[in-house]
C-alpha positions as CSV (number, residue, x, y, z in Angstrom):
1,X,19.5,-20.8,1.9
2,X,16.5,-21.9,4.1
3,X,13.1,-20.3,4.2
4,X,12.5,-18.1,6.8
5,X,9.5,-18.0,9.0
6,X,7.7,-14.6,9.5
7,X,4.8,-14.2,12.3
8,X,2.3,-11.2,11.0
9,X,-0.9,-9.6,10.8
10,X,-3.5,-9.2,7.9
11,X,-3.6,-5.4,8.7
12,X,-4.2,-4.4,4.8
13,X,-5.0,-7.4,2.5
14,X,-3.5,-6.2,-0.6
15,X,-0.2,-5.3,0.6
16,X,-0.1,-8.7,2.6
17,X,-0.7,-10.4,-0.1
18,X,2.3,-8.8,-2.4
19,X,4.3,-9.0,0.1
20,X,4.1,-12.4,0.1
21,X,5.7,-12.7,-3.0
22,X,8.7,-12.6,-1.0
23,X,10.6,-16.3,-0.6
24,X,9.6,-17.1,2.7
25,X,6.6,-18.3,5.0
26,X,4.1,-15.8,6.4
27,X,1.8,-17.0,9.3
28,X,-0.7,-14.6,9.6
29,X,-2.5,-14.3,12.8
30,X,-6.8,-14.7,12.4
31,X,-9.5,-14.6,15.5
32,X,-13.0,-16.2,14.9
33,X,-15.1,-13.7,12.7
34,X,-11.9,-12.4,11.4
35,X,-12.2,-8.8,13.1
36,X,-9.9,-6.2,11.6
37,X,-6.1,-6.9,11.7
38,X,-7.2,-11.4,12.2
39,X,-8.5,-12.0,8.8
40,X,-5.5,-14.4,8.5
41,X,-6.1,-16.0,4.4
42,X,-9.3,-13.7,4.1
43,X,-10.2,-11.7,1.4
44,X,-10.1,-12.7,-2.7
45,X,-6.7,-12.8,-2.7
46,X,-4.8,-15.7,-4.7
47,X,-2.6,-16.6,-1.5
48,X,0.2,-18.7,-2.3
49,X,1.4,-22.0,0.2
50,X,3.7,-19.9,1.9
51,X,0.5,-17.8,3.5
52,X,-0.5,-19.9,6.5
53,X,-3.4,-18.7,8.9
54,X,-2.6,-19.0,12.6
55,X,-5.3,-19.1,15.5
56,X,-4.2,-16.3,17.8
57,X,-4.4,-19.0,20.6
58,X,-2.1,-21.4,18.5
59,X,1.0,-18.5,18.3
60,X,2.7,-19.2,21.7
61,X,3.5,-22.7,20.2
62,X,5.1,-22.6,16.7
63,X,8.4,-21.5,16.3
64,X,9.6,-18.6,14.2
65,X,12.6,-16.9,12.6
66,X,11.6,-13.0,12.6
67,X,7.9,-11.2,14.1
68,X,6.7,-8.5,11.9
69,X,4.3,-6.1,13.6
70,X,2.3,-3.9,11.2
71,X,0.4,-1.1,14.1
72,X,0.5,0.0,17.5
73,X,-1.5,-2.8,18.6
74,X,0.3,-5.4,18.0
75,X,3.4,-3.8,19.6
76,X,2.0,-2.4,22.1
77,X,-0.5,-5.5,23.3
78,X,-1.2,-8.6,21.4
79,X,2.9,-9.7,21.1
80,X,2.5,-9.4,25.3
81,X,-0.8,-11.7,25.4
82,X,-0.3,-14.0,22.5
83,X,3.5,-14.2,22.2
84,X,6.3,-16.3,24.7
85,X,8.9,-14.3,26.4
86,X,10.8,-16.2,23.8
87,X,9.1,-15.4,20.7
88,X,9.1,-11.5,21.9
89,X,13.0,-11.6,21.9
90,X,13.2,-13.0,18.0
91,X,14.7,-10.3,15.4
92,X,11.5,-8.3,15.1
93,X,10.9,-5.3,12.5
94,X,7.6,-2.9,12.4
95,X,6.3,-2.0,9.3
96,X,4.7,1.7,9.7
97,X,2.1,2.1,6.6
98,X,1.3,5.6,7.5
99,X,2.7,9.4,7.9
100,X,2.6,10.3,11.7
101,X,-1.0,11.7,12.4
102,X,-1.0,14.0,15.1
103,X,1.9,16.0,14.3
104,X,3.7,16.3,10.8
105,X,7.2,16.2,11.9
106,X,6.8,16.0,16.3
107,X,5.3,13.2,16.5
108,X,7.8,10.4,18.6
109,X,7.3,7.0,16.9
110,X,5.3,4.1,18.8
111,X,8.7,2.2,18.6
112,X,11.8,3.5,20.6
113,X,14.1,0.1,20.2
114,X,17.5,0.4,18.7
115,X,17.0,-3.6,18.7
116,X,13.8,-3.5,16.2
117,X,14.1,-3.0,12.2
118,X,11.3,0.1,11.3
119,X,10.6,-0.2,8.2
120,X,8.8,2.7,6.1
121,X,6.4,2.5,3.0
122,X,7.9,5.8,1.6
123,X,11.0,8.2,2.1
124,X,8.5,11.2,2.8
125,X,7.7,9.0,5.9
126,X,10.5,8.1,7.2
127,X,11.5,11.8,6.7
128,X,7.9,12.8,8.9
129,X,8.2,10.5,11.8
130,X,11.0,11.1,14.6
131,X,11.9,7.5,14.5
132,X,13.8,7.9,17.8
133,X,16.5,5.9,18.7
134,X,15.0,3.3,16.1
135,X,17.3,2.4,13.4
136,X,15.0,2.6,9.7
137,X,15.0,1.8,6.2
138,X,12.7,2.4,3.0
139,X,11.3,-0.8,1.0
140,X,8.7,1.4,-1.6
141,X,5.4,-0.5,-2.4
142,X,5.8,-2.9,-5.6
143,X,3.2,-4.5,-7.1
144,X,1.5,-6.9,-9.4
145,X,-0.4,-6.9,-12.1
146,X,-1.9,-8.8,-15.2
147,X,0.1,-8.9,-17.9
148,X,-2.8,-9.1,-20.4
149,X,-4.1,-6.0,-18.7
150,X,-3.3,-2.6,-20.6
151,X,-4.9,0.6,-20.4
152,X,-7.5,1.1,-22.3
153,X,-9.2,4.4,-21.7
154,X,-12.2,4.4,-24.1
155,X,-14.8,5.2,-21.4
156,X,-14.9,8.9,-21.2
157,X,-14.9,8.8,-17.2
158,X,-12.4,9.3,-14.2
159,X,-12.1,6.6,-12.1
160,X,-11.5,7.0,-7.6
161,X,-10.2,4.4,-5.9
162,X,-11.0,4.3,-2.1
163,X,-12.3,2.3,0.9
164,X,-14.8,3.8,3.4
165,X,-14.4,7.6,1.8
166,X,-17.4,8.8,3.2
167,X,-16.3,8.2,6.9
168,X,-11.9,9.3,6.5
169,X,-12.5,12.7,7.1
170,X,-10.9,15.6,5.0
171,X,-7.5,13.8,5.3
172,X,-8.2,11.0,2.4
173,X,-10.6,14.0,0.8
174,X,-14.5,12.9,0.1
175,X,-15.0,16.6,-0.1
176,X,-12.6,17.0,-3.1
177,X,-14.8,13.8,-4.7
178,X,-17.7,15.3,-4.1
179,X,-16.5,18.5,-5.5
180,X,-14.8,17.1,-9.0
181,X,-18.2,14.6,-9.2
182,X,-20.5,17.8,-9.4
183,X,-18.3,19.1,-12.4
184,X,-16.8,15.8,-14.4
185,X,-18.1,12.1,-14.6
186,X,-16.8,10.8,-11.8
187,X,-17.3,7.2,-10.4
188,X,-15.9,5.9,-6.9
189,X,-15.2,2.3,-6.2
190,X,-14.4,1.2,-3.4
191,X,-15.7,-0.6,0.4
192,X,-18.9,1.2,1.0
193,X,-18.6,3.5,-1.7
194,X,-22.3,3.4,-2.0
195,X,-22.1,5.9,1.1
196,X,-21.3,8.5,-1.6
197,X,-23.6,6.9,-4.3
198,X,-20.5,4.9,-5.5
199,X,-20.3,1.4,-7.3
200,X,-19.4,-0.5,-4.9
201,X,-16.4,-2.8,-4.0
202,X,-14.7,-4.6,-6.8
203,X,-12.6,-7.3,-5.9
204,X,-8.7,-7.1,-5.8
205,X,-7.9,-9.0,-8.9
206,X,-10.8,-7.9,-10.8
207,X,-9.7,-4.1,-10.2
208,X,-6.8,-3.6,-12.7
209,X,-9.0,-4.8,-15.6
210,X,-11.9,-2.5,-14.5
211,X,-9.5,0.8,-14.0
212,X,-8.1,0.5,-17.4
213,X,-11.7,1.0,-19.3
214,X,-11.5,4.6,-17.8
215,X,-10.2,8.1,-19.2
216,X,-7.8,8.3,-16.0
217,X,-7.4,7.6,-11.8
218,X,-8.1,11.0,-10.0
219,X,-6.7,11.1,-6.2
220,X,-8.1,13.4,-3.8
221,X,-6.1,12.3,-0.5
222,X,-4.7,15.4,0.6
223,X,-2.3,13.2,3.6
224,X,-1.4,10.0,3.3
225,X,1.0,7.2,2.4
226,X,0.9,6.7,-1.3
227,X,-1.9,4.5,-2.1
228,X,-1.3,1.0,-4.1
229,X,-4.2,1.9,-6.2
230,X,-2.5,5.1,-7.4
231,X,0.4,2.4,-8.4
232,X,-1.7,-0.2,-9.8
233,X,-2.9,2.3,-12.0
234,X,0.4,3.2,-13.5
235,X,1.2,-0.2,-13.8
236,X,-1.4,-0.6,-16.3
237,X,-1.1,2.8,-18.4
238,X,-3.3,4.2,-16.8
239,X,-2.7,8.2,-16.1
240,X,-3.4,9.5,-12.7
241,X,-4.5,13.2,-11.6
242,X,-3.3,13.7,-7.7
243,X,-2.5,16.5,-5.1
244,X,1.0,17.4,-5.0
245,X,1.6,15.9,-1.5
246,X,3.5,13.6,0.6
247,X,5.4,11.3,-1.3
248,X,3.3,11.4,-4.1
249,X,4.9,14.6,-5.5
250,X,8.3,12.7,-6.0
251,X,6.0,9.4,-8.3
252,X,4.1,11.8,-10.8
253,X,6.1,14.7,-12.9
254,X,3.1,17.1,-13.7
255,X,2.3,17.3,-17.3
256,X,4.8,14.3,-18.3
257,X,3.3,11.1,-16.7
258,X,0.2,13.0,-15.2
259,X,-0.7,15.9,-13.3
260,X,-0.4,17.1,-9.9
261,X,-1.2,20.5,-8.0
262,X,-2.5,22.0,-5.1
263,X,-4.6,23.9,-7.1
264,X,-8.2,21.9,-6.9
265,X,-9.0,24.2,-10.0
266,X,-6.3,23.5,-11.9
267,X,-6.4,19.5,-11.6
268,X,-9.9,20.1,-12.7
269,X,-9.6,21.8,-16.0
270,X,-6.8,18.7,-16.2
271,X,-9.4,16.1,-15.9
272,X,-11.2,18.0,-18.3
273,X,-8.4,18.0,-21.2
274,X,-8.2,14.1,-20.5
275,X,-11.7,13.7,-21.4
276,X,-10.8,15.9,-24.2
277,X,-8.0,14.1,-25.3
278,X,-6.9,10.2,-25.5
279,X,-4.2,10.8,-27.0
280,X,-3.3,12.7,-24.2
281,X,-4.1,10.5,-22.0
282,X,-2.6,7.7,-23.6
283,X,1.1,9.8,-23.8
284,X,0.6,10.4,-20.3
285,X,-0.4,6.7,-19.1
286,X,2.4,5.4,-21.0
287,X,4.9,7.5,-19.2
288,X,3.7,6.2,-15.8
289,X,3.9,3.1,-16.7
290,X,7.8,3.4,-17.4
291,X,7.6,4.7,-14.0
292,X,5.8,2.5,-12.4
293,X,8.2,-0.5,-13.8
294,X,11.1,1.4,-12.6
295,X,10.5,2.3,-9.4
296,X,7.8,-0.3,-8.2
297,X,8.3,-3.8,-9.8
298,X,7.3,-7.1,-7.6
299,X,11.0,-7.7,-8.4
300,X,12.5,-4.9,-6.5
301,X,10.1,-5.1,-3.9
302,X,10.3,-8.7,-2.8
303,X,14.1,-8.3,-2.7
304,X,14.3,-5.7,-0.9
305,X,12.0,-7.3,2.0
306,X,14.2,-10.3,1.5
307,X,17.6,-8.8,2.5
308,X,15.3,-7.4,5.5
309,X,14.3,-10.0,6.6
310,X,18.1,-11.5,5.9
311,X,19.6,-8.4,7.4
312,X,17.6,-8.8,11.0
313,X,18.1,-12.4,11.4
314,X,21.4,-12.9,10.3
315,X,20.8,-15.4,7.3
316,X,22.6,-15.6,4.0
317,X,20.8,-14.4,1.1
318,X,20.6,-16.4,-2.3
319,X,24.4,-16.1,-3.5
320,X,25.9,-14.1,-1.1
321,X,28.7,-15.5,0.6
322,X,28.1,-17.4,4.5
């Protein structure tokens, strides 16, 4: 079985970087002063040798097995300016991070290829998006934590996880921070989170260890894919108080391995019993965790992109037969 070859984007750090867990070698596109979606090895990440940066100008002349766009950008323009009429005809999959955004169940996906692999974060989007002639399949986050990281609780605080909040608009829901902050202690972390008198940003391999010192993970996104931190969290023990939305409704069982509703009152007076309780929260963090190793393990995750990556170029996997 040979390593495979993968052209991509840095479009969000964290997932690139589990997601090269997988077997294979990722050249990651970068531009001078690393603008969004070119940050090639940026970030605090502890990138493996299989990560390779790649000068946008250099792409046209390395060879690859498989190109793996990440947003309509890249489809759309950069595979036309920095790609050969050779590269653009490699077994080529699009990895769609997000729920459609103008219309919950008409909008048309960017990609209409029956040629091209689209590959979705979560069932609830692949269920959203009219994928088109495109044929799909589901590879769920997985992730990776410490193992000498455990929940821990004893700060008598709920923790929110989110980058630029102040400036998402209702969708990833600053107003529902705002609104649980005025009632319960309530910290944000987060890139500028000090918008919202936050803390600040804490770095990707620092954040597990600093989650699990607080009472729980509250989640006030109202639309959206379901968040790595929310998973990160459970990974850890860590209980997690969310909106019954999007996929998110099929990760937590409400009252068992934390709560959900669409009742903003109700998930309050639920923060509240966790600050009441550690013992609560401690029966509920345990249960996500059990989920959290069931349905999202590193494991699972980097084999299912594997047989992906197998499926679209035609390559045997690790014991299957030739």
């Amino acid at each position: 079985m040979r390593r495979l070859k993968i052209l991509t984007w840095h479009t969000h750090g964290s997932y690139l970087y589990y997601l090269s867990q997988v077997p294979h070698d990722f050249y990651v596109l970068s531009k001078p002063g690393r603008p969004p979606g070119y940050g090639g090895r940026a970030g605090q990440f502890p990138w493996g040798d299989n990560v390779h940066e790649l000068p946008v100008e250099a792409a046209h002349a390395q060879e690859f097995d498989c190109i793996l766009f990440q947003d309509e950008r890249q489809w759309e323009e950069d595979q036309f300016v920095f790609l050969t009429a050779g590269q653009r005809a490699l077994p080529r999959i699009y990895l769609e991070h997000a729920p459609p955004r103008a219309h919950p169940t008409d909008t048309p996906h960017p990609v209409d290829d029956p040629g091209v692999l689209l590959v979705h974060v979560t069932p609830f989007n692949e269920l959203m998006w009219d994928n088109r002639r495109t044929p799909t399949r589901v590879i769920e986050h997985g992730v990776l934590v410490p193992d000498s990281v455990r929940y821990l609780g004893a700060l008598e605080r709920g923790l929110v996880v989110s980058n630029h909040l102040a400036r998402r608009g209702r969708r990833m829901g600053p107003d529902l921070f705002l609104q649980a902050r005025s009632q319960l202690p309530l910290d944000l972390v987060g890139i500028a989170a000090e918008e919202l008198d936050g803390i600040g940003e804490v770095q990707h391999a620092q954040l597990p260890a600093f989650a699990a010192r607080y009472r729980f993970l509250f989640s006030p996104i109202r639309y959206s894919s379901l968040g790595l931190a929310v998973i990160e969290a459970m990974m850890v023990g860590m209980p997690v108080v969310a909106l019954a939305t999007a996929e998110m409704a099929t990760v937590i069982d409400d009252g068992a391995n934390g709560f959900i509703d669409t009742r903003v009152e109700r998930l309050l007076d639920c923060m509240r019993d966790l600050l009441r309780s550690p013992s609560l929260a401690r029966d509920l963090g345990q249960a996500a965790r059990r989920r959290a190793q069931e349905r999202f393990s590193i494991e699972r995750f980097a084999a299912d992109w594997d047989a992906a990556f197998r499926h679209v170029t035609g390559t045997a996997a690790r014991g299957s037969a030739a």
